[in-house]
Backbone as numpy.savetxt, mean C-alpha at the origin, in Angstrom:
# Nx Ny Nz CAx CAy CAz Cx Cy Cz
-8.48 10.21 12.59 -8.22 9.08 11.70 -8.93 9.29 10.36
-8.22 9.33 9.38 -8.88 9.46 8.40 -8.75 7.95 7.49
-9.99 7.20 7.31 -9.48 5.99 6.47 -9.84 6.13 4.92
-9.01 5.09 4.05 -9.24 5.12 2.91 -9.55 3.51 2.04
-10.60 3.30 1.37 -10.74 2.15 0.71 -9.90 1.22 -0.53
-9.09 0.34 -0.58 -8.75 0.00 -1.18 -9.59 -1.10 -1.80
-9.13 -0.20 -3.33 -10.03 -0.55 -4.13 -9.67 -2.20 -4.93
-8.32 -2.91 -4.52 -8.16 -4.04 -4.68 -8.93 -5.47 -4.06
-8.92 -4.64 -2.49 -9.69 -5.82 -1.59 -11.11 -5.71 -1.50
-11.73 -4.18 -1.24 -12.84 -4.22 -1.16 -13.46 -3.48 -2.40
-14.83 -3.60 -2.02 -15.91 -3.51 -2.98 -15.72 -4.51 -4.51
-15.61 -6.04 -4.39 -15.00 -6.88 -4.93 -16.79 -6.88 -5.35
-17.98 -6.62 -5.18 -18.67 -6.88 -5.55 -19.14 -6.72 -7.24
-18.26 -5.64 -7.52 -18.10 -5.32 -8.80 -16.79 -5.74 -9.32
-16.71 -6.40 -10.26 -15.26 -7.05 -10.70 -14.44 -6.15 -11.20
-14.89 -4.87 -11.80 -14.18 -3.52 -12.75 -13.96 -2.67 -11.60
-12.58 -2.40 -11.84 -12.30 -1.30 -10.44 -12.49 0.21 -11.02
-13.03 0.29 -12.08 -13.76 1.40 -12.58 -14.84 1.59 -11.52
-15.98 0.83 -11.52 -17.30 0.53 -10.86 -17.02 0.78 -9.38
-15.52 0.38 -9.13 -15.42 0.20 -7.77 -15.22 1.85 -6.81
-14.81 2.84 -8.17 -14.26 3.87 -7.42 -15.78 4.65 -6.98
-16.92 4.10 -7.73 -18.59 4.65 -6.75 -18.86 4.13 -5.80
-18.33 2.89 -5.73 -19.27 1.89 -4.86 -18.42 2.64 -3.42
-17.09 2.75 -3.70 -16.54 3.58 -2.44 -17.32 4.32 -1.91
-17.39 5.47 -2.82 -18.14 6.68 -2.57 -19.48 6.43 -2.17
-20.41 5.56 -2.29 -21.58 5.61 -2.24 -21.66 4.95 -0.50
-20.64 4.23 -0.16 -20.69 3.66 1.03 -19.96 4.84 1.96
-19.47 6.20 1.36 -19.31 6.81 2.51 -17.97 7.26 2.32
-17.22 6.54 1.98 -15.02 7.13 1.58 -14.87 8.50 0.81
-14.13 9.38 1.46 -13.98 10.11 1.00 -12.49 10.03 0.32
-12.00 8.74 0.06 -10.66 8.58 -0.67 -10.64 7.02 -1.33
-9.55 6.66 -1.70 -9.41 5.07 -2.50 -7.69 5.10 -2.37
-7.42 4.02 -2.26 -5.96 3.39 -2.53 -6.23 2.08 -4.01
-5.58 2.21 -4.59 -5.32 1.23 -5.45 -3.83 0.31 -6.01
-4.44 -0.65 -6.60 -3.07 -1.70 -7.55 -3.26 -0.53 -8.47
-2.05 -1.13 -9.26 -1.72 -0.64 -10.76 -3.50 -1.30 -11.45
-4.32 -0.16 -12.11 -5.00 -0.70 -12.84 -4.81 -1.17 -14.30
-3.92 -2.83 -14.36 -4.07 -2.74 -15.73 -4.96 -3.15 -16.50
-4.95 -2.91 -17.51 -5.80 -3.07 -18.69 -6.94 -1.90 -18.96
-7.05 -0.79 -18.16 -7.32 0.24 -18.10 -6.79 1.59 -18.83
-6.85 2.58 -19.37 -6.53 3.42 -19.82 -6.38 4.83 -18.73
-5.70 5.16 -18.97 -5.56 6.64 -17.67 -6.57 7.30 -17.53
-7.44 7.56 -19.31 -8.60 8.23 -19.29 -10.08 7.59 -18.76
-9.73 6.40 -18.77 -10.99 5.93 -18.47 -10.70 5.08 -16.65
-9.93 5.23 -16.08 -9.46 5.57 -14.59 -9.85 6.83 -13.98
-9.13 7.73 -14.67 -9.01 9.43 -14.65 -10.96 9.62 -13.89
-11.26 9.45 -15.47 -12.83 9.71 -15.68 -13.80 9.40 -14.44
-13.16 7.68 -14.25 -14.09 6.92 -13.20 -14.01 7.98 -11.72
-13.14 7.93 -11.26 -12.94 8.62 -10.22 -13.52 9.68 -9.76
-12.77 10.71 -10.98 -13.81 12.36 -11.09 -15.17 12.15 -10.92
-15.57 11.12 -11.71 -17.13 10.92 -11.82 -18.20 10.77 -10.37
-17.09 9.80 -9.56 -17.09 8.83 -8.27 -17.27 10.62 -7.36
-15.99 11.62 -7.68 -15.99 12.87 -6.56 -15.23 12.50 -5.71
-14.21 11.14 -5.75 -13.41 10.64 -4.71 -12.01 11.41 -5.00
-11.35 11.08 -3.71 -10.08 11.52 -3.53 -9.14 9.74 -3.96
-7.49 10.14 -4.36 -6.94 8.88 -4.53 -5.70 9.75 -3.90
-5.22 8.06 -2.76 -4.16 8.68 -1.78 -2.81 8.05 -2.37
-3.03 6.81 -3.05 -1.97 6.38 -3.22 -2.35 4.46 -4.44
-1.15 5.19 -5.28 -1.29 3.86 -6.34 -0.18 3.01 -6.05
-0.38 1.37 -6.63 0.72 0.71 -6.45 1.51 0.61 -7.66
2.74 0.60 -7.62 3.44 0.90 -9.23 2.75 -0.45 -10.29
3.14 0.10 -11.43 2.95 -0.64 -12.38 3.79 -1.70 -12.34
3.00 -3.28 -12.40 3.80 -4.76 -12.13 4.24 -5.67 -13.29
3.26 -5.59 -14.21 2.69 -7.06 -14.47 1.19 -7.11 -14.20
0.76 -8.35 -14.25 -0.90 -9.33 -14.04 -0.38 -9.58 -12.09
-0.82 -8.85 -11.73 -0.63 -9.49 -10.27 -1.70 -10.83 -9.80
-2.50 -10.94 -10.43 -2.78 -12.08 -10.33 -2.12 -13.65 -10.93
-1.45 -13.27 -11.53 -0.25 -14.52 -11.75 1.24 -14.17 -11.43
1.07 -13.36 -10.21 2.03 -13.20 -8.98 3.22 -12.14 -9.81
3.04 -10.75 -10.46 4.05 -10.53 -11.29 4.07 -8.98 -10.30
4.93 -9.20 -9.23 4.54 -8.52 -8.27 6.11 -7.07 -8.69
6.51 -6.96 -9.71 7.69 -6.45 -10.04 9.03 -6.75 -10.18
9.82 -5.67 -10.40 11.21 -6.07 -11.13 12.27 -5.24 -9.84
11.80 -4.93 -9.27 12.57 -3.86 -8.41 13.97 -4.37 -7.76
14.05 -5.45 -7.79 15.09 -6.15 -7.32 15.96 -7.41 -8.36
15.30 -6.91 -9.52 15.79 -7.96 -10.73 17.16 -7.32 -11.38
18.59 -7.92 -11.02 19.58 -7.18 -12.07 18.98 -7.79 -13.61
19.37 -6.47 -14.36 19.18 -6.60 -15.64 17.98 -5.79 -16.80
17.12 -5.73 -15.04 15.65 -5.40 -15.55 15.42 -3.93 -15.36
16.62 -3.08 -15.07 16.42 -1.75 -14.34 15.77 -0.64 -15.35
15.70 -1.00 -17.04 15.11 -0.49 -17.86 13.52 -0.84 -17.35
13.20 -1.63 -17.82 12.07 -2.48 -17.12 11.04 -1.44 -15.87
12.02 -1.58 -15.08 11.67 -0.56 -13.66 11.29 0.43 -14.23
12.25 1.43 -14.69 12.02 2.46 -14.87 10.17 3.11 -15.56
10.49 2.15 -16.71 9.47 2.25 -18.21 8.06 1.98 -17.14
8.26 1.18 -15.74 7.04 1.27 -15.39 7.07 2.23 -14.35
7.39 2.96 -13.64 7.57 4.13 -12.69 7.15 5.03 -13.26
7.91 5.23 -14.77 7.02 6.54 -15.52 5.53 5.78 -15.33
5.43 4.94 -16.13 3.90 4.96 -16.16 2.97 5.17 -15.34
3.52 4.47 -13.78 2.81 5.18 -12.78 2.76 6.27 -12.33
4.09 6.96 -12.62 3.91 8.38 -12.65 3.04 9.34 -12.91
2.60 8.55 -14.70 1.72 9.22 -15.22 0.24 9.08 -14.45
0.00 8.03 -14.14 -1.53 7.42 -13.66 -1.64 8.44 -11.97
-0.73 8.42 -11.73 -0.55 9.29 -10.23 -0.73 10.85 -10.35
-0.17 11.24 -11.17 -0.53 12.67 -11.41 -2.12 12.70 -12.25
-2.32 12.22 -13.29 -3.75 12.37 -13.51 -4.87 12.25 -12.38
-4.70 10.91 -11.48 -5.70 10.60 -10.26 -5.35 11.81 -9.00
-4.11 12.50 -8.71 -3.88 13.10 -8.09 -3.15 12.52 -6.77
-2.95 11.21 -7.27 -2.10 10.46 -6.07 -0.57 11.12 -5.34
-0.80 11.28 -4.13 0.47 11.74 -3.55 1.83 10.85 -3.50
1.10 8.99 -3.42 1.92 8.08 -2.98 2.04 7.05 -3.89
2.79 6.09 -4.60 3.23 5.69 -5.12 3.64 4.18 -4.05
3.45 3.21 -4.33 4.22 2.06 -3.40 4.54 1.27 -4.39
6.01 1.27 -4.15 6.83 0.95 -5.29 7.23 -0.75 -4.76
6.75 -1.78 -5.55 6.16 -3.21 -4.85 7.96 -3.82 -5.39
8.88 -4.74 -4.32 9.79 -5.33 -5.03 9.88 -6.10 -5.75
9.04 -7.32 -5.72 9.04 -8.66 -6.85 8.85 -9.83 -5.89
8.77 -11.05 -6.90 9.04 -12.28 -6.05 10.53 -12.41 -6.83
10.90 -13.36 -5.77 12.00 -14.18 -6.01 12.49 -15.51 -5.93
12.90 -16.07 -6.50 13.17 -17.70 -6.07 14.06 -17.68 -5.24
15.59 -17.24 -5.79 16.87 -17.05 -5.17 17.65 -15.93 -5.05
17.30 -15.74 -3.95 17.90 -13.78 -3.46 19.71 -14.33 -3.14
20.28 -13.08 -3.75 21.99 -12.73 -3.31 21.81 -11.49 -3.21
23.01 -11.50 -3.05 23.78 -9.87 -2.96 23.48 -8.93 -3.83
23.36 -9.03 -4.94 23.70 -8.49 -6.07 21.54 -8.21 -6.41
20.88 -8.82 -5.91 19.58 -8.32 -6.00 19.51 -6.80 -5.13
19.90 -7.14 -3.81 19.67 -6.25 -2.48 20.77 -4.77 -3.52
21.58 -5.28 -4.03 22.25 -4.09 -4.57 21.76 -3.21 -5.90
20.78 -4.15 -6.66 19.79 -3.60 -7.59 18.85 -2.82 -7.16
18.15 -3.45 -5.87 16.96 -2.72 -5.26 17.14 -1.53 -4.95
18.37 -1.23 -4.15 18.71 -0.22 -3.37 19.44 0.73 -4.84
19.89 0.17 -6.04 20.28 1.20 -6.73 18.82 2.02 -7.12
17.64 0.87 -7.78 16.20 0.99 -8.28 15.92 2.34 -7.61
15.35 1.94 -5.84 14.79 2.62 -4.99 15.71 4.39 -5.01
16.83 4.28 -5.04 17.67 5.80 -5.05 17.32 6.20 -6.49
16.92 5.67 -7.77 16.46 6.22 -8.76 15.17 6.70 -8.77
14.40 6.12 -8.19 13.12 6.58 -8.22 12.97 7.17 -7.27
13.83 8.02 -5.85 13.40 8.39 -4.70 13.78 9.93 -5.48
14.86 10.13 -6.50 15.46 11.21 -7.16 13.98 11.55 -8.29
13.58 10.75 -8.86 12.74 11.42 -10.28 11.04 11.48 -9.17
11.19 10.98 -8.17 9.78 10.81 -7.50 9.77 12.60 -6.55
11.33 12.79 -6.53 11.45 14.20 -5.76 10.69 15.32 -7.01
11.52 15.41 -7.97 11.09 16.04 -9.22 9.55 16.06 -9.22
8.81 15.15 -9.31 7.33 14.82 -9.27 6.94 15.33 -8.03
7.45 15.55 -6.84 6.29 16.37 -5.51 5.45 14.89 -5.30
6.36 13.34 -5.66 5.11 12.24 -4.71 6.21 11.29 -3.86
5.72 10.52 -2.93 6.17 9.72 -2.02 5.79 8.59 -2.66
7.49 7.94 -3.00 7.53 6.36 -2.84 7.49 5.49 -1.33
7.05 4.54 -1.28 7.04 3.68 -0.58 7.37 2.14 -0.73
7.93 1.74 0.48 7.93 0.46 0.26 7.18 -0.15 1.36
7.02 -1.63 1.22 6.46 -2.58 2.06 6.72 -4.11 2.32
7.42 -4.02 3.52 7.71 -5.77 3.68 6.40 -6.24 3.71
5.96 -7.59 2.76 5.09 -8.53 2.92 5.43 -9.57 3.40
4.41 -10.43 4.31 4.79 -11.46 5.02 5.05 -12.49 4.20
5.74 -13.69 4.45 5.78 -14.90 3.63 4.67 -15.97 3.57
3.74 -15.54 4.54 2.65 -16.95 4.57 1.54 -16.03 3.59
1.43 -14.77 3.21 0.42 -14.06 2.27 1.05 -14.12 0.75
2.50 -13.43 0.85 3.33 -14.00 -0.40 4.53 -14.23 -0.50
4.32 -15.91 -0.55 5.82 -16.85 -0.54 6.44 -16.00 -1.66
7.76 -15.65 -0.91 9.09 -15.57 -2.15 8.98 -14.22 -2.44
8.05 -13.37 -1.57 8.52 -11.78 -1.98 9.70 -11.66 -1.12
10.25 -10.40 -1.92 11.53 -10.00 -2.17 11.85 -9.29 -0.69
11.14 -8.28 -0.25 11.27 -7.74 0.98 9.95 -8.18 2.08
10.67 -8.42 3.29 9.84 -9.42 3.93 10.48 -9.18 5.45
10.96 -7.57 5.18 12.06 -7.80 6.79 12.04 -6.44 6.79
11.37 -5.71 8.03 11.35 -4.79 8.50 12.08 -3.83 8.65
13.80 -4.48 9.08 14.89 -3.66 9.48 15.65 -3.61 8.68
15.72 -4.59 7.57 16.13 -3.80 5.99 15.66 -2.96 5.27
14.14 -2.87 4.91 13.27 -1.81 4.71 14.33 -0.33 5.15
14.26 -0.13 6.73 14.27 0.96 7.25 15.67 1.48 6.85
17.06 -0.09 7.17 18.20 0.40 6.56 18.17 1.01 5.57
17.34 0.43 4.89 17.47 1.07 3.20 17.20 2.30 3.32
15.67 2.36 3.61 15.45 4.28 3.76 16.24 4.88 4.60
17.16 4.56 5.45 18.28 5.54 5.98 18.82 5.96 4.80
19.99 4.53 4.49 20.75 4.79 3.36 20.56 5.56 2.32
19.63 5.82 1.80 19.16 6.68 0.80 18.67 7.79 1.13
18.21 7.67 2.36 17.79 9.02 3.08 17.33 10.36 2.55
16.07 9.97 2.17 15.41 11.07 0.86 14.06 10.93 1.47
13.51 12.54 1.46 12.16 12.88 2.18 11.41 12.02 0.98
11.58 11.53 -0.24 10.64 10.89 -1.10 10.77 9.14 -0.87
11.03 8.85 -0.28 11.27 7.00 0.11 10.86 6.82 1.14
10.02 6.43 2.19 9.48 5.99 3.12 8.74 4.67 3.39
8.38 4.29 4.66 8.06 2.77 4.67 6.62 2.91 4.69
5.95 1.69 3.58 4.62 1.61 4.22 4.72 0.49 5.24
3.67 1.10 6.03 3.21 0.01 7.40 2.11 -0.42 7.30
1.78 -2.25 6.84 0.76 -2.57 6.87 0.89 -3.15 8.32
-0.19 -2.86 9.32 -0.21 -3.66 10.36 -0.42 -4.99 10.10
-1.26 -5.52 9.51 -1.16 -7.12 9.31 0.03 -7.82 8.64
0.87 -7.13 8.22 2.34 -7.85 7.46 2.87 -7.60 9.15
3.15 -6.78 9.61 4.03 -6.17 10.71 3.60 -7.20 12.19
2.30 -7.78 12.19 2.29 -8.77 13.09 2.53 -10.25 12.75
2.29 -10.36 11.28 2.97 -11.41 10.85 4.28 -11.98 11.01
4.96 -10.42 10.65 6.59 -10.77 10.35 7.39 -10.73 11.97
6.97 -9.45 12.40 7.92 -9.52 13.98 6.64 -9.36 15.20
5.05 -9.53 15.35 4.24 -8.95 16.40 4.78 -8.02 17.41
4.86 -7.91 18.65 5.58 -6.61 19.34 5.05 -5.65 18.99
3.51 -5.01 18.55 3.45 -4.19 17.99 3.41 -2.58 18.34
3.28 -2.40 19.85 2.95 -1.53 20.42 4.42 -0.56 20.29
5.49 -1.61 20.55 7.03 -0.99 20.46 7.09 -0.94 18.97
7.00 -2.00 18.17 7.39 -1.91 16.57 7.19 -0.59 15.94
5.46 -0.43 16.30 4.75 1.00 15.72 5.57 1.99 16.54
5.66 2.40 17.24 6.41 3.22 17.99 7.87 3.66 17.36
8.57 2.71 17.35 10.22 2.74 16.57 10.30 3.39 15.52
9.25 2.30 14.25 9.53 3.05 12.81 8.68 4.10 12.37
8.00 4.44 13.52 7.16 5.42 13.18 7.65 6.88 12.29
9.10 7.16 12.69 9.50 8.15 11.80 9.97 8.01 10.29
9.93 6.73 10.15 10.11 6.41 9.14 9.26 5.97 8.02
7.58 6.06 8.48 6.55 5.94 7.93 6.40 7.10 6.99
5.25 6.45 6.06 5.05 7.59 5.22 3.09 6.82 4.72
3.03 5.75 5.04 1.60 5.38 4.68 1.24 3.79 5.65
-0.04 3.88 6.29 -0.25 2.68 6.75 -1.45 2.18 6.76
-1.43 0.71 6.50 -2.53 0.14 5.96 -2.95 -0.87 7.45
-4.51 -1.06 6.92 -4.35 -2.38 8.11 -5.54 -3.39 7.98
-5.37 -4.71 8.02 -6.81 -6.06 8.44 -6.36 -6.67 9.48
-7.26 -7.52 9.77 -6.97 -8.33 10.69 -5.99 -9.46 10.63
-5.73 -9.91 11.93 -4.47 -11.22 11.45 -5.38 -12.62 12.08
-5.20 -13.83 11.15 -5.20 -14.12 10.51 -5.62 -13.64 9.36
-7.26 -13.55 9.03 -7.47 -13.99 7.82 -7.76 -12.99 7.03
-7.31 -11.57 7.74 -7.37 -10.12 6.84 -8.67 -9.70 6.45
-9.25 -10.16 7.63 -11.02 -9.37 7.13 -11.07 -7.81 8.32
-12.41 -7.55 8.09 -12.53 -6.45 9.16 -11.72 -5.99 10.48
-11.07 -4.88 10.71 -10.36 -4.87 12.24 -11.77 -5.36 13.25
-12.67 -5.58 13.23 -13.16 -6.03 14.51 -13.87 -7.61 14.56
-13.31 -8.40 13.42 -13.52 -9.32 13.35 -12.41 -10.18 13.95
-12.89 -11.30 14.45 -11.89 -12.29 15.18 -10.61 -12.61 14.50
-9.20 -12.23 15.85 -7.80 -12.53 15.22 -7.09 -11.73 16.27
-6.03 -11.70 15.93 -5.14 -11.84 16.81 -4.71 -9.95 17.29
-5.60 -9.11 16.63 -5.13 -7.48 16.87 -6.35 -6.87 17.61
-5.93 -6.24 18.56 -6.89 -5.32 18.94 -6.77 -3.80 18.53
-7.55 -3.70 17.64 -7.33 -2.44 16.52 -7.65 -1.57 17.07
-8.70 -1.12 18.52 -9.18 -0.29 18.65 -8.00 0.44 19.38
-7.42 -0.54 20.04 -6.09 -0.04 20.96 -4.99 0.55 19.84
-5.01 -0.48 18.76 -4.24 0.09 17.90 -4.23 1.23 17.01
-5.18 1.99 16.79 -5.78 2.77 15.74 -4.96 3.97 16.80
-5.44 4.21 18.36 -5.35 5.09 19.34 -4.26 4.98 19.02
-2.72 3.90 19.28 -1.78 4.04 19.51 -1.03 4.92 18.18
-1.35 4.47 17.17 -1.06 5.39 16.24 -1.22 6.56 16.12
-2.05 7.11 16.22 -2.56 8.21 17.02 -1.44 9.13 18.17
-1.54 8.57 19.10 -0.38 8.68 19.98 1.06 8.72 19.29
1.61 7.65 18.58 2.78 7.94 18.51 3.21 8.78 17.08
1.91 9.97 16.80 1.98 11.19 15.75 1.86 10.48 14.20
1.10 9.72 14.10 0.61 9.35 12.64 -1.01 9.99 12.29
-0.90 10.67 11.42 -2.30 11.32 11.14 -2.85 11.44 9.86
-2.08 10.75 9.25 -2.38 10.61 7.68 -3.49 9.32 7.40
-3.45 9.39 6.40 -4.39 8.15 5.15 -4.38 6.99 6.15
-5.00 6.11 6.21 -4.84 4.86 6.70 -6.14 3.76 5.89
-5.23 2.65 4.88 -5.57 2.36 3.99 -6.27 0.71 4.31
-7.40 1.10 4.18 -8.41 -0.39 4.79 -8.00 -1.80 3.42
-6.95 -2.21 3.48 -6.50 -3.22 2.24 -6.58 -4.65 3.19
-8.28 -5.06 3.45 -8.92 -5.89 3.99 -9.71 -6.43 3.09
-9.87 -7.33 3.25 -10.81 -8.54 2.51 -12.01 -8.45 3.62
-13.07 -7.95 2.47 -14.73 -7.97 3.74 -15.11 -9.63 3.56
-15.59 -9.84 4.81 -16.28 -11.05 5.24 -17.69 -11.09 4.55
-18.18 -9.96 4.46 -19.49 -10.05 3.97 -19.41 -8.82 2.77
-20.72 -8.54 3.08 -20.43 -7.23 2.24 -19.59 -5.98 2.08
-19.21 -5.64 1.37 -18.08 -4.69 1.84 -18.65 -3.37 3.02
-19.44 -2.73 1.96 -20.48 -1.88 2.96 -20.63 -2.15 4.11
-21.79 -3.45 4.23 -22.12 -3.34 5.65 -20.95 -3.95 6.43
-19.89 -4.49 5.74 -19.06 -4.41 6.92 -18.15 -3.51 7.62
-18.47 -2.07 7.30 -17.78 -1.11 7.78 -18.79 -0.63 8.65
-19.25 -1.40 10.03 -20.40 -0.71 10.89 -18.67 -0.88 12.11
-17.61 -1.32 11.93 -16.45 -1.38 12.86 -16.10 0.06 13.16
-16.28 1.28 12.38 -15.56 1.84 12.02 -16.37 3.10 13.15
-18.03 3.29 12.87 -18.56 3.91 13.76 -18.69 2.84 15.56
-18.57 2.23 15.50 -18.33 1.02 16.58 -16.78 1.79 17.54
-15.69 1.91 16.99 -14.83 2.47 17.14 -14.81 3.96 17.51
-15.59 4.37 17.32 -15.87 6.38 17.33 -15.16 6.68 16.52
-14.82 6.54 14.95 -14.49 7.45 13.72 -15.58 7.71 12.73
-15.23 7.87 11.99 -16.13 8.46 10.44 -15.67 8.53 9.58
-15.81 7.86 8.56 -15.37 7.75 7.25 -14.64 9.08 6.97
């Protein structure tokens, strides 16, 4: 198991996710997942990192202020310029950090039709083509509706339709376990099914998305194994909210028999 810190949820102790790519390192990660950092410059991202000696597994595309919910355009007709102008950009931020993965976020929506699901799926085949060119893996990810009302993808077995349909070694699903017990639980079979269709998986606890060994509804230790088992051996991206300190709340992790 190799895990990786995301630098959105944890190490919140420092508000600059500059600051944040040491505090990783100093607690032990030998990698980081991140949001789109905006208001940041590539060079002074770039810099932080190198500086840090960390590895970066995977960025989230360029949105908007995700804190005033501007979670993308990926499913907006009209906006497919839009898309694009930010894909390069993450492009760019991905190759400087050395990111392999890319998670290309759909949007919120008020009122989904037809004609969105037919934007997305044109979006996603554009960027699964210029993401081949680049040597990185897009991803997507259903989010649950009780974490964020009115995102766009929120359903497991469309996800996967889609990556059939397009069926490109560069499009794959991320699997957050805490969206995935939200949306359908079953997880022992769920993980099992789309497992070939994975390409990155994240995980907290359910409810309230703190530590896997804090109280809720997953038993991670079973789960970490099962993954394991059903041939996942990549990144696995801790995008948990610590209860306490970020640090000391990773004593789960040797508790479990892994290592940073």
């Amino acid at each position: 198991m190799k895990f990786c810190a995301n630098l959105a949820f944890m190490f919140t102790e420092s508000s600059s996710i500059l600051e944040r790519y040491a505090l990783a390192k100093d607690a032990g990660f030998r990698a980081v997942e991140s949001g789109f950092p905006l208001g940041y410059s590539l060079e002074q991202v770039k810099q932080a990192k190198e500086m840090a000696g960390i590895e970066q597994v995977l960025i989230n595309l360029k949105t908007g202020d995700v804190t005033k919910g501007e979670l993308g355009v990926t499913a907006v007709p009209g906006k497919e310029n839009e898309f694009k102008d930010n894909l390069k950009s993450t492009i760019d931020y991905a190759k400087a950090l050395g990111a392999q993965k890319i998670h290309i976020m759909a949007g919120k929506l008020e009122n989904v039709s037809s004609e969105n699901w037919t934007t997305y799926e044109n979006n996603l085949k554009y960027a699964a083509s210029v993401l081949k060119n680049e040597n990185i893996l897009g991803v997507i990810e259903p989010i649950n509706q009780h974490s964020v009302p009115k995102y766009f993808l929120s359903d497991f077995q469309k996800a996967v339709d889609i990556i059939k349909r397009i069926n490109s070694d560069n499009l794959k699903l991320q699997l957050d376990i805490f969206h995935l017990q939200h949306i359908c639980g079953d997880l022992s079979y769920n993980i099992k099914n789309l497992m070939p269709y994975v390409g990155h998986v994240q995980i907290a606890q359910v409810p309230n998305r703190n530590e896997p060994n804090t109280p809720g509804e997953i038993n991670y230790k079973y789960i970490l194994e099962h993954l394991q088992r059903c041939g996942y051996n990549d990144w696995i991206g801790l995008e948990y909210k610590p209860a306490g300190n970020s640090k000391e709340g990773l004593k789960w992790v040797k508790e479990y028999g892994y290592t940073l």
